[in-house]
N, C-alpha and C positions, 0 to 999 in steps of 0.2 A: 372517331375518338382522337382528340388532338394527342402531340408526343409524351407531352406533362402527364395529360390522366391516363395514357398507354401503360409509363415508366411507375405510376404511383397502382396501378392494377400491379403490372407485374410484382413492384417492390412488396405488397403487403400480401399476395399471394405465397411469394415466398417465405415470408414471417409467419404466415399461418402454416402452413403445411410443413415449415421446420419447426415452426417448435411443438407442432402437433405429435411431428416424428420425435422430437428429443425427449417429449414424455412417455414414449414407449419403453420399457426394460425387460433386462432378459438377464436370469439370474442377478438380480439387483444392479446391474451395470446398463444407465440409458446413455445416450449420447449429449441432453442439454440442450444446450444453446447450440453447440455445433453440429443439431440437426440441419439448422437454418443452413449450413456451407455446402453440405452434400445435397439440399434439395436446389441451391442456385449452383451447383456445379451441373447438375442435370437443367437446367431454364437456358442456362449458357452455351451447355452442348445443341442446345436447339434453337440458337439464333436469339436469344432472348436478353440483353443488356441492360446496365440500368446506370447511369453518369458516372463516371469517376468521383466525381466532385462528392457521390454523395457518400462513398466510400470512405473518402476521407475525412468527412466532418463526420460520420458514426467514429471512426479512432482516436481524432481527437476527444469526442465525447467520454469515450470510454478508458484514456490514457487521464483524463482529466479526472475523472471519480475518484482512479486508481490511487490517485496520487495523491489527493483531497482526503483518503482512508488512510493509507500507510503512513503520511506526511507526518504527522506526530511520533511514531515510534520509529521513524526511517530512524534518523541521526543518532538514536540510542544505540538499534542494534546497528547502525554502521562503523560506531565507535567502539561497542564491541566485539564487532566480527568482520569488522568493512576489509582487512587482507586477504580474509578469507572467498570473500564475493570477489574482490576481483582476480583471485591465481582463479578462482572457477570460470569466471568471464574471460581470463585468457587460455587457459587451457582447453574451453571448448570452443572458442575463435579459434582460435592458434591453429590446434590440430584439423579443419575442418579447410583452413586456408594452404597449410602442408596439404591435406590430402588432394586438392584441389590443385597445385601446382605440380604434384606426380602426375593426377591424372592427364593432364593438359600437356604435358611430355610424353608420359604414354601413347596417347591418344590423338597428338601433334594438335592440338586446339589452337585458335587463333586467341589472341590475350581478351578480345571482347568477349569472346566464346566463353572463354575458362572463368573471367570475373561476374560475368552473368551469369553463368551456375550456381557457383559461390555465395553470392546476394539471396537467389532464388534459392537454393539451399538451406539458406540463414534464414530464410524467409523478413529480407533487412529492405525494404523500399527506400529508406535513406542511403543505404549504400548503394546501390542501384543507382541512386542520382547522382552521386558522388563519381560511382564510374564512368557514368557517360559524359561527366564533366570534364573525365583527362581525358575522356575517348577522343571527344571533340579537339582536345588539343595537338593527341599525338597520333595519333589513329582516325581521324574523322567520317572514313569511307568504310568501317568498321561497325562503328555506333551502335546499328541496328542490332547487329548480331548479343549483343549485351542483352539485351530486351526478349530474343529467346532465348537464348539458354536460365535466363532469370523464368519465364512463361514454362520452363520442363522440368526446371526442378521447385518450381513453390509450389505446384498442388502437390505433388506427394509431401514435401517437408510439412507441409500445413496440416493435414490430415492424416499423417502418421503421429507427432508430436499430438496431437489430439488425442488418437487412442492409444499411444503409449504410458499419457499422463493418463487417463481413463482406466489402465488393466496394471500399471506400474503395483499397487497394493497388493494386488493377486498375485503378478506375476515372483515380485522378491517374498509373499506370503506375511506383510506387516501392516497389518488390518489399521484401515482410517481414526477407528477410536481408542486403539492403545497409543497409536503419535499421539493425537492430541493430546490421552491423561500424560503421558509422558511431558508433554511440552509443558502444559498447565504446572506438572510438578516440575520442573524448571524453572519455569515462570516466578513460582511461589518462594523459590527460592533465593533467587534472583532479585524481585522486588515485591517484597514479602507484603502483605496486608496488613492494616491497622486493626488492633485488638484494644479492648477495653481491660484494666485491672483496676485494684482499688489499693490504696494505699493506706494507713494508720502513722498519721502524724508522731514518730516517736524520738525523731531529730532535735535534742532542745536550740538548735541554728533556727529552725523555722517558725521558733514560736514568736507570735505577735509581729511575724514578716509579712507584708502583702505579697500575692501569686508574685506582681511586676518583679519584687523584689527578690523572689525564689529564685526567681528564674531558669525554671528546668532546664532550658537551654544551653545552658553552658557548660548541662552533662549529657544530657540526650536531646534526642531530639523530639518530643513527644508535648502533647498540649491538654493542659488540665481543664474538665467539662464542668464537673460537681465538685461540690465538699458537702461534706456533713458535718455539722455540728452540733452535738447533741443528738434532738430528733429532728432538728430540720435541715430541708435540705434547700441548696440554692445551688444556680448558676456560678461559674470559678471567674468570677472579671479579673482584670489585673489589679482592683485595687481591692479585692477580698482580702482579709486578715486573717491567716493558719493559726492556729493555738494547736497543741499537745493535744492527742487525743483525736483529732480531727482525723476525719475519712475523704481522700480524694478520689477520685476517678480519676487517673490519665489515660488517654488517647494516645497508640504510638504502635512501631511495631514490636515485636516479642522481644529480639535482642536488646533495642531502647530500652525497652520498658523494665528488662533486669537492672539498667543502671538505678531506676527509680530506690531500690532499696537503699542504697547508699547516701540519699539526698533525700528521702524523706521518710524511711520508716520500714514496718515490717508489711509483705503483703497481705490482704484481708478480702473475706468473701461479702463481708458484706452488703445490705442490699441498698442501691443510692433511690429508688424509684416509690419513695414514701409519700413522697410532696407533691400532691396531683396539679400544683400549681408550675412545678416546672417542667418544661417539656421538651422533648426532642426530636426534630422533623429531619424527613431527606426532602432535599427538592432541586430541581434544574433550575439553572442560572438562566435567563432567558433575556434578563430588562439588563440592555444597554449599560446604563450607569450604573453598574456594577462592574462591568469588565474593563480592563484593561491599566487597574490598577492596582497596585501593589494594597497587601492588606492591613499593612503602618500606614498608607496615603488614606486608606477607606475608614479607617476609623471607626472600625465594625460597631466596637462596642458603645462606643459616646454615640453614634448616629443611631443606634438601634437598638442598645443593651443586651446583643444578643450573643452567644458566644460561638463561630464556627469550629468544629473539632473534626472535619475530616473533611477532603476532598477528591471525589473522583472521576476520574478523567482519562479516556480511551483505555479505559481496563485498568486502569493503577489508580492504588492509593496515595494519594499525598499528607505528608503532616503540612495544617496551615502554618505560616511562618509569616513573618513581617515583609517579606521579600517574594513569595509568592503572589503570581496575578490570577484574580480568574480571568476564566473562558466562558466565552459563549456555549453555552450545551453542557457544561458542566454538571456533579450531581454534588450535594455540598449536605453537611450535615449539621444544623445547627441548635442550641442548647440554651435556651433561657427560662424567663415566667411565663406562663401561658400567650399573654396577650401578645406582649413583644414581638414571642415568635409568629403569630401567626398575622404580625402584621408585615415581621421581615420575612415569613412565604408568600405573600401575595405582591408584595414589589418586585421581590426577585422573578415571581412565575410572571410576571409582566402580562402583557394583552393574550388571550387564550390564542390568538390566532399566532402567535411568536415561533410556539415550536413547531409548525409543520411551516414558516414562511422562512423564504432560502433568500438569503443576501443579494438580491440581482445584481444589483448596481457596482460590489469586492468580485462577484460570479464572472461577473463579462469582463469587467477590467483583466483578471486574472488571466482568462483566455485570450485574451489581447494581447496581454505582456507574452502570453507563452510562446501563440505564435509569429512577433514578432523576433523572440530568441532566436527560434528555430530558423529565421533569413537572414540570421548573419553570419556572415562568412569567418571565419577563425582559420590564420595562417598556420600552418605549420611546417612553416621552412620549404625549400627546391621549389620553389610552385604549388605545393600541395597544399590546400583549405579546405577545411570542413565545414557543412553547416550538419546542424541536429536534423533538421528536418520539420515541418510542424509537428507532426507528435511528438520528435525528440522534446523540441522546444516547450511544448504546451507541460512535456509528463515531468520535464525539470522543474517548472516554473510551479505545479500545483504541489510538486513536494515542499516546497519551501513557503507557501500559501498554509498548507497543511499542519507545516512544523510552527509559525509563528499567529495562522489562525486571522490573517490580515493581511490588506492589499494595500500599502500606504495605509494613509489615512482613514480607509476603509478596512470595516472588520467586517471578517466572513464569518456565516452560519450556516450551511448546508445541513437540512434535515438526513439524519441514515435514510428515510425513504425515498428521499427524492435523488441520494446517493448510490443507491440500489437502482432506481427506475434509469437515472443516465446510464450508468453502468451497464447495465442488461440493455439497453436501446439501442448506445452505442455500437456494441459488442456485433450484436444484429444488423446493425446497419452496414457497419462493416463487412461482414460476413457475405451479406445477399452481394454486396459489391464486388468483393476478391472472388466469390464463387462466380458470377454469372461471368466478369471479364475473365476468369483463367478459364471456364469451360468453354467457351465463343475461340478460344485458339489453342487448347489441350491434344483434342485429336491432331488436328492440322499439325501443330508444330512434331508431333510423334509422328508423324508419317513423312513430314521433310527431312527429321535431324534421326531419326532411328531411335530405337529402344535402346539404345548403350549409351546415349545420352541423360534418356532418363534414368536408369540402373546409376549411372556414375552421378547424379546428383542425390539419389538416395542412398547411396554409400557415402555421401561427403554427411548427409544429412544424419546417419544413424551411428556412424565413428564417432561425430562432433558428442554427439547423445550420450551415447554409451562409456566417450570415455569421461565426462562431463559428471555422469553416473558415477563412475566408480571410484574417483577423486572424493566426491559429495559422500556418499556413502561408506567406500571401504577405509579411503584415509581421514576423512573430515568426521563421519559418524554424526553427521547433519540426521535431524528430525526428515523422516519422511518428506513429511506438506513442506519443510524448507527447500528439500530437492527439489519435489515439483515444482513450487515459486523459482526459484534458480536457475534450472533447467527452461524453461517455457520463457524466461526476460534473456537467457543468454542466445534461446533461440529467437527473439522478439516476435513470440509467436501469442498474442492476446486469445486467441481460442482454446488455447490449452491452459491459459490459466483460468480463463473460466473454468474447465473444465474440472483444473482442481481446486479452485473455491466451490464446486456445485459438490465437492466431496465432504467437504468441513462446515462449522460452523465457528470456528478461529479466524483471522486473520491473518493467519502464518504465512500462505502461501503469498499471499498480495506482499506482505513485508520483504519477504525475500525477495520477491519479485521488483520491487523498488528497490533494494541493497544492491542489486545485479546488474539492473537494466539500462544503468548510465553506461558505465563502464564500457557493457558488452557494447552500446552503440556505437560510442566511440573507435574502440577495437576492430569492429567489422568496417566501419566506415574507412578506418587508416589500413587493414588489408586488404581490402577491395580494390582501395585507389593503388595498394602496393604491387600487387597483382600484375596491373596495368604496366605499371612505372616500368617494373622485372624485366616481366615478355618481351613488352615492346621494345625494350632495347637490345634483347637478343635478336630480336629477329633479320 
C-alpha cells in the first residue's frame, strides 16, 4: 500500500467510525461531529497520522462556510452589539493570559513554556505561530519548548470545550428550544415581518392621484400590491389612479402600516382576491440579470408589468424600495395579471440547474483572497507583527464575501447544501488531523513534562470559560446559543461550535461566533507574543 492510499484508509476510517460514534446518544446528548476527534485521538495514540496539510485545508474549509453563513447578518448584530463581543473576547483572553503568567511564576516556567500552554489552552494555532516568531528572535534555543506545552494543553482545551458546549443547557437547566422562541421573539421585534392590511380610500388628497404620486413613502415605509375598484381588482403600478372609495392592499410592517391611516383612509377587511386574473407568487432569484441592481435601475414594472411587494432574505423581510438590490438566492414576492407573472417567475427561476449550482469561479477567488490576507504580516509597533493566519485570513475575507454577496466583479451563490456539506467536511477533516497528530505525542509529552502541566493548562482553559460564562450570562444576559457562539470563537475552538449548531436549528450560534472571532484572534495573538516580550526580559 503506497503512503497516499495508507493516509486516505486511515483518513476515512476515522470519519466512518466517528461519525458512527457521534450518532450514538445517551439521554438525548450525542457527541456529533466531534465523535470523529476522540476516535483519531485514539488512531494517534497508536502511531497512526495523517498530513498536516490536510488538517488545515479541512479549517479553512470550514472557517470559510462559517463565514459565507453569518456574513450577511455579521455587520448587523456587530453594529448592535459589537462592544459587547469584544469586552467578551477580552475578558476571556485577558484572564486566561493573567492566569497563565501566575502560573509560570509559580511554577518558574520558561516564557516558550508558559506561551505555549497559553496558545494550546486557547486552542489558537495562529498564536502559536506568532510565538515561535519572537521565539526565534529572542529566545531561539527555546522554540521547541512552545510546541509542547501548546501539545499538553489543546487536547484537553479541545475536548472539554466540546462537552461543556454539549451539557452547558443541562447543566445552567435552560433548555435549547425556550432560547431559540425567546430569540425568535426578539428577533420579531427587532426586525419585525411584513403584514398585509387593506386600506379605504377616504383621503380627498388622493383622489384622482396616481400610486407615483401618493407616494407612501414619504410617510411609511410600506409598498401598495392591489386596489380595488369597484369590483375589480388589479395590480397597484405607479401610474394606477386612486379615486375615493377605493380599496388598497399595503405591504409593510405593523408599526408602517399604522401611518397608513393618516394618508389614505380608514382600515378595512375586505377581500382583494376576487380577480382570478391577478396573481401573487413567491419565487427565488436565481437568473443573474436580475441582481445586482437597484429596483429604480430594474424598472420592474415597464420591463415586466409586474409588481414586487416583499423581499426575503437570510431570514428578514425587506420593504422593496427604489434603492434596494437583489440578491442571488433571494425569495421575492411578486403581484400582477396572471400572464406577466408567470412569465416574470420563470426568468427569474432561471435554468433549473441555478439553485443547487455554487459560484466556482467568486468560490475560489474568495479563498484565494482569504488566504492570501492571512500572510501578511501587520506591524504593531517594538518589532511586534501579526499575521491572521490562513484561517484568520480566509474566515475574515468570507464574511465580507457573505455581507456584500460578491468577489469583485464576481457574484457569489453558494447553495445552503453545498454550505452545509463544506461545513461538516471541513469540520471532519480537521478533526481526524488535530486528533491523530495531538494523540501520536499526548502520552509522551505527559510523561516528559508531568501532569501539573497538563492540570495548569486546563485550569487556564476552564477560568478563561467560566469566567467568559459569567460576563455572557450573569451580566450581558446573552441568549444561550449566543454564549455558546461566543464562547467556542473566543476559544477558536471550531468543534465546539459545531457542537452548538448540531443543538439548534437557528443561526445564532454561528453569528456570534463571527461577532467574536476576529477580535478574540487578534487578542490572543498580541498576548501570546506579550507573554514572550514580558519573561523574556525578566529573565
Amino acid at each position: 500500500m503506497t503512503p497516499f492510499a495508507e493516509s486516505m484508509f486511515v483518513l476515512f476510517s476515522i470519519l466512518t467510525l466517528g461519525t458512527w460514534l457521534g450518532q450514538w446518544s445517551l439521554r438525548g446528548v450525542s457527541l456529533g461531529t466531534a465523535g470523529v476527534l476522540f476516535v483519531a485521538l485514539l488512531f494517534g495514540h497508536f502511531g497512526l497520522s495523517l498530513p498536516r496539510e490536510l488538517m488545515d485545508f479541512g479549517l479553512i474549509l470550514f472557517v470559510y462556510s462559517v463565514g459565507l453563513t453569518a456574513g450577511p447578518s455579521f455587520f448587523r448584530t456587530f453594529r448592535r452589539r459589537g462592544m459587547q463581543f469584544v469586552v467578551l473576547a477580552l475578558v476571556i483572553v485577558g484572564s486566561g493570559a493573567i492566569l497563565t503568567a501566575l502560573i509560570a511564576v509559580l511554577l518558574k516556567l520558561s516564557p516558550a513554556l508558559a506561551a505555549g500552554l497559553y496558545t494550546g489552552a486557547m486552542t489558537c494555532t495562529p498564536a502559536l505561530a506568532s510565538v515561535l516568531d519572537s521565539l526565534h528572535r529572542v529566545l531561539p534555543t527555546e522554540a521547541p519548548l512552545a510546541s509542547v506545552g501548546y501539545g499538553i494543553a489543546y487536547p484537553f482545551s479541545m475536548i472539554s470545550m466540546v462537552l461543556l458546549v454539549q451539557f452547558l443547557p443541562g447543566l445552567l437547566k435552560r433548555p435549547v428550544k425556550l432560547e431559540e422562541r425567546d430569540w425568535l421573539a426578539q428577533k420579531a421585534i427587532e426586525s419585525p415581518g411584513l403584514v398585509a392590511h387593506q386600506f379605504r380610500i377616504t383621503n380627498p388628497n388622493c383622489d384622482g392621484r396616481s400610486v407615483a404620486e401618493v407616494n407612501p413613502r414619504r410617510l411609511a415605509q410600506v409598498n401598495l400590491s392591489r386596489v380595488k375598484h369597484g369590483e375589480r381588482v388589479f395590480a397597484a403600478t405607479p401610474e394606477t389612479i386612486l379615486h375615493l372609495g377605493d380599496v388598497v392592499m399595503a405591504v409593510g410592517s405593523a408599526e408602517e402600516l399604522d401611518k397608513m391611516t393618516l394618508l389614505l383612509g380608514e382600515r378595512t377587511h375586505e377581500r382583494m382576491d376576487v380577480n382570478a386574473q391577478v396573481l401573487s407568487m413567491d419565487v427565488e432569484v436565481m437568473d443573474e440579470s436580475l441582481t445586482g441592481k437597484s429596483l429604480a435601475q430594474m424598472r420592474v414594472w415597464e420591463q415586466f408589468t409586474v409588481v414586487i411587494t416583499r423581499i426575503r432574505r437570510q431570514g428578514l423581510e425587506i420593504v422593496p424600495q427604489g434603492l434596494v438590490t437583489l440578491e442571488m438566492g433571494d425569495g421575492i414576492r411578486v403581484v400582477g395579471e396572471k400572464s406577466a407573472v408567470e412569465v416574470f417567475v420563470s426568468k427569474a427561476q432561471g435554468s433549473p440547474r441555478r439553485a443547487t449550482e455554487t459560484s466556482m469561479t467568486a468560490y475560489l477567488v474568495g479563498l484565494l483572497i482569504g488566504v492570501l490576507v492571512g500572510l501578511i504580516p501587520v506591524p504593531f509597533g517594538q518589532g511586534v507583527t501579526v499575521k491572521l493566519g490562513l484561517a484568520g485570513g480566509v474566515f475574515l475575507t468570507s464574511l465580507l464575501i457573505g455581507h456584500f454577496g460578491r468577489v469583485g466583479p464576481f457574484r457569489l451563490y453558494v447553495p445552503p447544501a453545498a454550505k452545509n456539506l463544506t461545513r461538516e467536511l471541513g469540520l471532519m477533516l480537521f478533526l481526524a488531523g488535530a486528533g491523530t497528530n495531538a494523540g501520536v505525542h499526548l502520552v509522551e509529552v505527559l510523561k516528559d513534562q508531568g501532569w501539573v502541566l497538563l492540570l495548569a493548562g486546563a485550569g487556564i482553559t476552564l477560568l478563561s470559560a467560566l469566567t467568559g460564562l459569567f460576563v455572557m450570562i450573569k451580566i450581558y444576559k446573552l441568549n444561550l446559543l449566543s454564549a455558546m457562539g461566543a464562547l467556542t470563537a473566543a476559544m477558536t475552538n471550531p468543534p465546539a461550535l459545531a457542537s452548538a449548531n448540531n443543538q439548534t436549528e437557528t443561526d445564532l450560534p454561528s453569528i456570534a461566533y463571527a461577532s467574536t472571532y476576529p477580535v478574540a484572534l487578534i487578542f490572543k495573538i498580541l498576548f501570546a507574543q506579550a507573554l514572550v516580550e514580558i519573561f523574556s526580559r525578566l529573565l
